[in-house]
C-alpha positions as CSV (number, residue, x, y, z in Angstrom):
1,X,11.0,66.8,16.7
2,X,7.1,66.4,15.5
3,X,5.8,67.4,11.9
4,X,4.3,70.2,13.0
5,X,7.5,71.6,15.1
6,X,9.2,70.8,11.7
7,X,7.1,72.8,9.4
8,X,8.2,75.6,8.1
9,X,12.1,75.0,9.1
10,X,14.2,75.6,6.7
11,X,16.0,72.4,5.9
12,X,19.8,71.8,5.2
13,X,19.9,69.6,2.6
14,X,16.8,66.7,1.2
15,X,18.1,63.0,0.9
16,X,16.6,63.8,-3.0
17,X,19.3,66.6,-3.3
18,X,22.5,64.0,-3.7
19,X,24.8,66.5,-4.5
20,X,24.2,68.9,-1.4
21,X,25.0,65.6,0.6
22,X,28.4,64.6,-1.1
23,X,29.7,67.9,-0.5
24,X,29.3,67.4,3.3
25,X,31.0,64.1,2.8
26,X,33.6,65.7,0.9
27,X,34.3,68.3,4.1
28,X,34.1,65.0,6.0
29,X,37.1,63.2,4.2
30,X,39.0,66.0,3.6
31,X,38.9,66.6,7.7
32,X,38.2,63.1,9.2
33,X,40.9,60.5,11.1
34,X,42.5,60.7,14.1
35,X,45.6,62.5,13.0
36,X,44.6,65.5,10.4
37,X,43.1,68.4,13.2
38,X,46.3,67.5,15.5
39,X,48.6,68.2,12.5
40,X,46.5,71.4,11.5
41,X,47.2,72.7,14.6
42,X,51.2,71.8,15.1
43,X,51.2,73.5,12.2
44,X,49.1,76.8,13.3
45,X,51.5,76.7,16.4
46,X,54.1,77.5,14.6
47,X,55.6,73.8,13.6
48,X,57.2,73.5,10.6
49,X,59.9,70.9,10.5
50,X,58.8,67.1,9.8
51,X,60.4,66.1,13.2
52,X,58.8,68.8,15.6
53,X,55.3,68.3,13.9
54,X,55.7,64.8,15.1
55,X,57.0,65.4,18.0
56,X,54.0,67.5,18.8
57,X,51.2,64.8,17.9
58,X,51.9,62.0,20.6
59,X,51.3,58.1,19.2
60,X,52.0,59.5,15.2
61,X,54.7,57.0,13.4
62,X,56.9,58.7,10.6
63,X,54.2,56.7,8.1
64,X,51.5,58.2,9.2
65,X,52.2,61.8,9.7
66,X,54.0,61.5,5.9
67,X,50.4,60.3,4.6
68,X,48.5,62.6,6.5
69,X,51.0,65.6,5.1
70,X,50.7,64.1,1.6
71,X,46.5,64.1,1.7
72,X,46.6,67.4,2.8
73,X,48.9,68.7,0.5
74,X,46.8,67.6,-2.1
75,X,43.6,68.9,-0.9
76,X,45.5,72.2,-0.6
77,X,45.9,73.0,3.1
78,X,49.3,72.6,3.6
79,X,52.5,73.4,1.3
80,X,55.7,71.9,1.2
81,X,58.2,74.0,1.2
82,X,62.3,72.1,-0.3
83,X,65.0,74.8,0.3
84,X,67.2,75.0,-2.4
85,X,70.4,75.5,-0.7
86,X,69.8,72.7,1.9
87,X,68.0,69.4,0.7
88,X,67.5,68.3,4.0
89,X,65.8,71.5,5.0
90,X,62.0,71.0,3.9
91,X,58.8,73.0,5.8
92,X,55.4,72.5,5.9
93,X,52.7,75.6,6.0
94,X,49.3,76.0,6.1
95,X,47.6,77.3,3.1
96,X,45.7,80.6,3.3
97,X,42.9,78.3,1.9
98,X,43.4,76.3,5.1
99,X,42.5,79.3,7.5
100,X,39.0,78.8,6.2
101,X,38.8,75.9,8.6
102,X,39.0,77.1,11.4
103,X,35.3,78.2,12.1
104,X,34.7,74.7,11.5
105,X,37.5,73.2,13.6
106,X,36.4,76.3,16.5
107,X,32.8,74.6,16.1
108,X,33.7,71.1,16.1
109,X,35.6,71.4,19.2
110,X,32.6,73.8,21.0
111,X,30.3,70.3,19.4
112,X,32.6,68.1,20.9
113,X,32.8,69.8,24.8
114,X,29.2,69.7,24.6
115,X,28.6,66.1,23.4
116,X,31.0,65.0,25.8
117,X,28.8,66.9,28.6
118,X,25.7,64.7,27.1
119,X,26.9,61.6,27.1
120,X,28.5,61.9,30.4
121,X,25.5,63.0,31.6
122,X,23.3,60.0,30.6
123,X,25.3,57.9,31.6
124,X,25.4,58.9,35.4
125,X,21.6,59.1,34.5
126,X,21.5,55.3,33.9
């Protein structure tokens, strides 16, 4: 894009304006790695049991899906849920907080088909 397509855009952020840019990488922790969207969704598909959710997400070790369910918990999109009655018998659910992700996970998968489409475009190009 030129300077004069440029003016008058509105801009997202300014690289002066640190903190707009550290709440963009916040949303980027809090939803980046390989396992964290797979897990949202077992989860929004009805998975609630340790074992199905890892089940669901093929090439996720017992480690990993506990960290990922930890990080989560603590940024407040999933609870953990002990039943009283049966100590063995523990759930995971999504917060209602969580639902507020999923415009951005919808729009990050739309991003995603079309990057895909552009890269493999190019390189048929080459």
């Amino acid at each position: 894009m030129t300077k004069e397509e440029n003016k008058g855009r509105q801009y997202i952020c300014t690289i002066k304006n640190e903190q707009e840019i550290k709440y963009g990488q916040d949303a980027l922790y809090v939803l980046s790695g390989k396992w964290r969207m797979p897990v949202v969704l077992a989860l929004y598909n009805g998975l609630h049991r340790y074992r199905e959710i890892a089940q669901s997400i093929p090439g996720i070790t017992f480690a990993m899906l506990s960290k990922e369910l930890q990080l989560m918990q603590l940024n407040n999109l999933i609870i953990r849920i002990e039943d009283p009655d049966f100590p063995k018998n523990i759930e995971y659910r999504l917060t209602d907080y969580c639902e507020s992700l999923y415009p951005i996970m919808e729009s990050l998968i739309n991003w995603g088909k079309q990057h895909r489409k552009v890269i493999s475009s190019k390189t048929h190009q080459v």
